[in-house]
KOLTI-314530 format. One record per atom (N, C-alpha, C): atom name; x, y, z. Coordinates in nm, 2 decimals. Layout:
<markols>
 atomo   east  north     up
    CA      X      Y      Z
...
</markols>
This chain:
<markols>
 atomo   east  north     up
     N   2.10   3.26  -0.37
    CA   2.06   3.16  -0.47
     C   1.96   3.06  -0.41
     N   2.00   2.99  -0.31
    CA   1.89   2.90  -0.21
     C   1.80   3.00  -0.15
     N   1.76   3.09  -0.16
    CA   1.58   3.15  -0.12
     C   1.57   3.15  -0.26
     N   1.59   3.22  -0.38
    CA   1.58   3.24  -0.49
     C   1.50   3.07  -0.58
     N   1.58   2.99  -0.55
    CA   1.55   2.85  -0.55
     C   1.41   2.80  -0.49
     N   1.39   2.83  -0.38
    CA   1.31   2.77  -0.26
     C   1.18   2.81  -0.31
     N   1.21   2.96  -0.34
    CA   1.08   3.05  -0.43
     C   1.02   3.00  -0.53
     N   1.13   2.99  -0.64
    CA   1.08   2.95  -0.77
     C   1.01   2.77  -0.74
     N   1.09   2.68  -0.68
    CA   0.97   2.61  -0.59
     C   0.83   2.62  -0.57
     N   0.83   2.69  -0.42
    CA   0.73   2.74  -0.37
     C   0.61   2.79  -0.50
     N   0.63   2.86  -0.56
    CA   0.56   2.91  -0.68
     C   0.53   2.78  -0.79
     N   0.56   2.71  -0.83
    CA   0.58   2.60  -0.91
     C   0.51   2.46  -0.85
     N   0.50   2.43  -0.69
    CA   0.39   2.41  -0.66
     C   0.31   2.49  -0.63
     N   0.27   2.55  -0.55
    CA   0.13   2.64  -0.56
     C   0.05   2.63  -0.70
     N   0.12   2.69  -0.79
    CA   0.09   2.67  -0.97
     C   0.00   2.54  -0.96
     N   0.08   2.42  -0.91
    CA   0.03   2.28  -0.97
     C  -0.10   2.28  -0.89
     N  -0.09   2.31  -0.74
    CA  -0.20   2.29  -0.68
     C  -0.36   2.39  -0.66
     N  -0.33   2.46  -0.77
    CA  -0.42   2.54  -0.81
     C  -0.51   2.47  -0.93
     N  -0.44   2.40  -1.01
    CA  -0.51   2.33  -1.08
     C  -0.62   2.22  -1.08
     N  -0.76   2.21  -1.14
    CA  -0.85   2.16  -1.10
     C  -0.78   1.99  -1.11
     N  -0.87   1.92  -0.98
    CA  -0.79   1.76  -1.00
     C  -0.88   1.69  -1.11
     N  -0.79   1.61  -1.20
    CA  -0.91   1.51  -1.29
     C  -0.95   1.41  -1.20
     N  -1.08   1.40  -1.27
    CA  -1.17   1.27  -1.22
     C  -1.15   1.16  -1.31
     N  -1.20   1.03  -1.21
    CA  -1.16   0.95  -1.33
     C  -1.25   0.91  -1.41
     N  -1.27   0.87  -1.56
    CA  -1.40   0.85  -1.65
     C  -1.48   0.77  -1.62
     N  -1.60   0.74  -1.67
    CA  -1.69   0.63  -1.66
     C  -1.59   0.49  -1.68
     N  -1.53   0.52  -1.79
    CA  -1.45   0.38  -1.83
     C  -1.36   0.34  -1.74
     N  -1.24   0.42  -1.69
    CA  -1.16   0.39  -1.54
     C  -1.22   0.36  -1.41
     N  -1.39   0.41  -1.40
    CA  -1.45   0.35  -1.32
     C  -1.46   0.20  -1.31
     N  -1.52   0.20  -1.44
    CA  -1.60   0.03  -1.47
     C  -1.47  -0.06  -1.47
     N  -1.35  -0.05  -1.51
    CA  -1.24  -0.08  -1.51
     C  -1.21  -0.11  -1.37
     N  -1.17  -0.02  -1.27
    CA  -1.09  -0.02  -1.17
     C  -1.25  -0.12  -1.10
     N  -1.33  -0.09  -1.08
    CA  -1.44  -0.18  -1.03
     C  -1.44  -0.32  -1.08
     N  -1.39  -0.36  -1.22
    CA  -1.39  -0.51  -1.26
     C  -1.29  -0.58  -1.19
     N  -1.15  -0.46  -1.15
    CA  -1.00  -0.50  -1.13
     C  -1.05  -0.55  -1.01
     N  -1.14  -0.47  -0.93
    CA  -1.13  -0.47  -0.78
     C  -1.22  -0.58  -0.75
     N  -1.29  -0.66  -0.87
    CA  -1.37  -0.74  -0.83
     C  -1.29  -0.91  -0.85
     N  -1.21  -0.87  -0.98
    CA  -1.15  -1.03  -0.99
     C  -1.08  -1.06  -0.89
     N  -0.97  -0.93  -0.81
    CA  -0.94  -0.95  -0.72
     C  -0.98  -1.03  -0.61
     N  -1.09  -1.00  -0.59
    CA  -1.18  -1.04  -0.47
     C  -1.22  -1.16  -0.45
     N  -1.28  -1.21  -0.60
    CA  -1.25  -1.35  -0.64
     C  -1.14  -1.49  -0.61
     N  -1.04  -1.36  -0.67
    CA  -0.93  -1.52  -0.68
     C  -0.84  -1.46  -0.55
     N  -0.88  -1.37  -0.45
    CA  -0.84  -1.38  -0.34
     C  -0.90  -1.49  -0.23
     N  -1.08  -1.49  -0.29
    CA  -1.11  -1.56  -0.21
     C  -1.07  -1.73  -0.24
     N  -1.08  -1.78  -0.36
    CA  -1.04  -1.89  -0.43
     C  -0.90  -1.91  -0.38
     N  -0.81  -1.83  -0.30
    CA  -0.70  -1.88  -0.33
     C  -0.64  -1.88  -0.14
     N  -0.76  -1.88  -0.08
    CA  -0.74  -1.85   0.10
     C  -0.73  -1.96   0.16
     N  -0.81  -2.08   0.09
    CA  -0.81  -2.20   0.16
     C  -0.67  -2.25   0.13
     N  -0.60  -2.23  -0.04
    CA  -0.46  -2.30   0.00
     C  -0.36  -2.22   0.09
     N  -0.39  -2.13   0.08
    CA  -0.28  -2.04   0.18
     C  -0.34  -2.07   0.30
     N  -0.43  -2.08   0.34
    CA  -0.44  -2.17   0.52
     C  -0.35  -2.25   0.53
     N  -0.39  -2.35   0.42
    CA  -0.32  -2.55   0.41
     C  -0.16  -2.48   0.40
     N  -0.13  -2.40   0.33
    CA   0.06  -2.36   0.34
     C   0.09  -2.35   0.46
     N   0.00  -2.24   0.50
    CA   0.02  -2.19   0.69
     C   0.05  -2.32   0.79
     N  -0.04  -2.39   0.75
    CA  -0.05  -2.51   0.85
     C   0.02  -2.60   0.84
     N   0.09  -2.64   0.70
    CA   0.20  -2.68   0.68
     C   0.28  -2.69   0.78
     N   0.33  -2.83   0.77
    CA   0.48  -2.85   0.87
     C   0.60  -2.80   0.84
     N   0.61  -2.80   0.77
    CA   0.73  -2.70   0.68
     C   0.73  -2.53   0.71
     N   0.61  -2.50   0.71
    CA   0.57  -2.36   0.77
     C   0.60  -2.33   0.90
     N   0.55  -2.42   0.99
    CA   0.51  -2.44   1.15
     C   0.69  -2.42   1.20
     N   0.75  -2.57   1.12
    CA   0.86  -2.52   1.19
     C   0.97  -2.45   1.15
     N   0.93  -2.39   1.03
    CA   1.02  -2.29   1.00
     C   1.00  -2.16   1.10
     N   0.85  -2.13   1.13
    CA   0.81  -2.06   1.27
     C   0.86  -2.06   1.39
     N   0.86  -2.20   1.43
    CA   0.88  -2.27   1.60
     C   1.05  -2.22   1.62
     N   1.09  -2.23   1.46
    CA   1.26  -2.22   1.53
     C   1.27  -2.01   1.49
     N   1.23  -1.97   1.43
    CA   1.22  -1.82   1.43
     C   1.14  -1.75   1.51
     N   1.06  -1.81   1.58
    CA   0.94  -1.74   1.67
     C   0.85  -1.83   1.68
     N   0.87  -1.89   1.80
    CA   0.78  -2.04   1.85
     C   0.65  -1.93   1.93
     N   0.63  -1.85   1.94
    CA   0.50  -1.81   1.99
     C   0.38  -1.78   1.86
     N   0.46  -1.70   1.78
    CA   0.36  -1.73   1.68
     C   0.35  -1.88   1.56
     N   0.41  -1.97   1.60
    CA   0.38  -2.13   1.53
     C   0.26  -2.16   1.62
     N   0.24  -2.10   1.68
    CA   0.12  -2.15   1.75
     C  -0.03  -2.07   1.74
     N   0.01  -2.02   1.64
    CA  -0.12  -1.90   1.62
     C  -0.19  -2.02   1.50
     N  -0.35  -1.99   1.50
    CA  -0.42  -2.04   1.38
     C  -0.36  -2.00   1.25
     N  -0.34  -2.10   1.15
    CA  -0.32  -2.02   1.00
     C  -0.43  -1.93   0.99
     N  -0.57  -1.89   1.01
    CA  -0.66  -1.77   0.99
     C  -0.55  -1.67   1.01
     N  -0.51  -1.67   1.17
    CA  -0.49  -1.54   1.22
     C  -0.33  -1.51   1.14
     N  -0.20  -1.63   1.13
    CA  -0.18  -1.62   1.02
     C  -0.15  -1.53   0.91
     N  -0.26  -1.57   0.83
    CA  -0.27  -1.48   0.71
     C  -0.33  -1.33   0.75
     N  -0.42  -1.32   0.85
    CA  -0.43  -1.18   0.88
     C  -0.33  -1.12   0.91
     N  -0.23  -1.13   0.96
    CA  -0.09  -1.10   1.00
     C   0.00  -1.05   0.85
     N   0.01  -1.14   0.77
    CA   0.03  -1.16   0.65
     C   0.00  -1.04   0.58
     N  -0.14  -1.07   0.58
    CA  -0.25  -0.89   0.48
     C  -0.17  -0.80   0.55
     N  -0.18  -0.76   0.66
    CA  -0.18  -0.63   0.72
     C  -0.04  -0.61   0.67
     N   0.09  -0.71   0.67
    CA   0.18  -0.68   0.69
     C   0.22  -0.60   0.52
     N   0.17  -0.70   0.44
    CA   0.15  -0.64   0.28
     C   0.11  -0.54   0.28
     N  -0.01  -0.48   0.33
    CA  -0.06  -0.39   0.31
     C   0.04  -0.25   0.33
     N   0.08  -0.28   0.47
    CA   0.16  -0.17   0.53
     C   0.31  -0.17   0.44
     N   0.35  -0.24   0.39
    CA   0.47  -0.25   0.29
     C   0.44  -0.18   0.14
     N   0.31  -0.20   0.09
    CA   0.24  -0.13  -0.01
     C   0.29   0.01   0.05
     N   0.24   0.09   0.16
    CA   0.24   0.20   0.15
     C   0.34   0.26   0.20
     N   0.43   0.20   0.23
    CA   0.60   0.23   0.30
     C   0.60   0.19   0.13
     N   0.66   0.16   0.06
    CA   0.75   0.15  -0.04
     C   0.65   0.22  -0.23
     N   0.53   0.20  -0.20
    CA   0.46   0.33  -0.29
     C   0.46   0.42  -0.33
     N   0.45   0.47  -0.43
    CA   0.45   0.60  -0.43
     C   0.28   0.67  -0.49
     N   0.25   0.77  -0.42
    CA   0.11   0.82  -0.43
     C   0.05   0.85  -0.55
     N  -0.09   0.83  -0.62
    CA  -0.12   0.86  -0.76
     C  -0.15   1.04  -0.68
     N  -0.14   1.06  -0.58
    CA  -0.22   1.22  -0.56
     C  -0.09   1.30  -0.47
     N  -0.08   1.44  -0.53
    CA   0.01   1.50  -0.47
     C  -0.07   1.55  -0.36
     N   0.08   1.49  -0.25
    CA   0.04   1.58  -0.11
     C   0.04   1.70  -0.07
     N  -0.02   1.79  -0.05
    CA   0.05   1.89  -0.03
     C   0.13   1.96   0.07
     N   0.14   1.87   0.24
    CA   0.19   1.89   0.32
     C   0.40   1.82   0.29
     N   0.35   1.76   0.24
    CA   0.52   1.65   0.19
     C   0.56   1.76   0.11
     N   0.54   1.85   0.00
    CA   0.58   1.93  -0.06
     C   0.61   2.03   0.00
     N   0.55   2.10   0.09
    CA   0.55   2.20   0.20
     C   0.69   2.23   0.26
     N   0.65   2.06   0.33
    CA   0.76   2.04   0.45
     C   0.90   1.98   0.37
     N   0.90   1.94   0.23
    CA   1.05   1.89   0.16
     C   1.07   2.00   0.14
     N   1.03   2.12   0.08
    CA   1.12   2.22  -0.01
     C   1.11   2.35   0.10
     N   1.00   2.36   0.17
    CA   1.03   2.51   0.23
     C   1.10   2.47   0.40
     N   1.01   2.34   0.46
    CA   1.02   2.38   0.57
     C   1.19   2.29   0.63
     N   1.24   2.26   0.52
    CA   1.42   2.22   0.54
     C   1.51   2.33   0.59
</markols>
């Protein structure tokens, strides 16, 4: 029953990944390009208060007593610490708009 299983799997992707991928329209272009632009905007608009937070004494020594080497870092570098760490949490806790095909592979056959 588990090869019988593993098969009808195996077949069930292949099937999906045979199928041509959609593109996205003119309109989800212009769209995801407006998204990615306001962003950019009120990311920038919104860097100088998040320095002044950083720099904050309230910040510093909430730092100095959990990690007195980084209370001593610039709020720039800071918030670069900050992005990257967002960023990498985005894609640890995400889930993909595109199927993988190796994660599929290695979940169902190669267990």
């Amino acid at each position: 029953m588990r090869l019988a299983m593993r098969r009808i799997i195996v077949f069930v992707i292949w099937w999906h990944l045979t199928l041509p991928l959609a593109s996205q329209s003119a309109w989800q272009q212009r769209f995801l390009n407006e998204v990615n632009s306001t962003a950019l905007q009120r990311s920038s608009a919104a860097t100088p208060k998040l320095l002044a937070r950083l720099d904050g004494a309230d910040t510093r020594a909430f730092l100095a007593r959990c990690c007195p080497e980084v209370a001593q870092w610039p709020a720039a570098d800071l918030a670069e610490t900050l992005r990257q760490n967002l960023r990498a949490a985005e894609v640890v806790s995400g889930f993909s708009s595109e199927v993988n095909r190796s994660f599929f592979f290695i979940l169902f056959v190669g267990s």
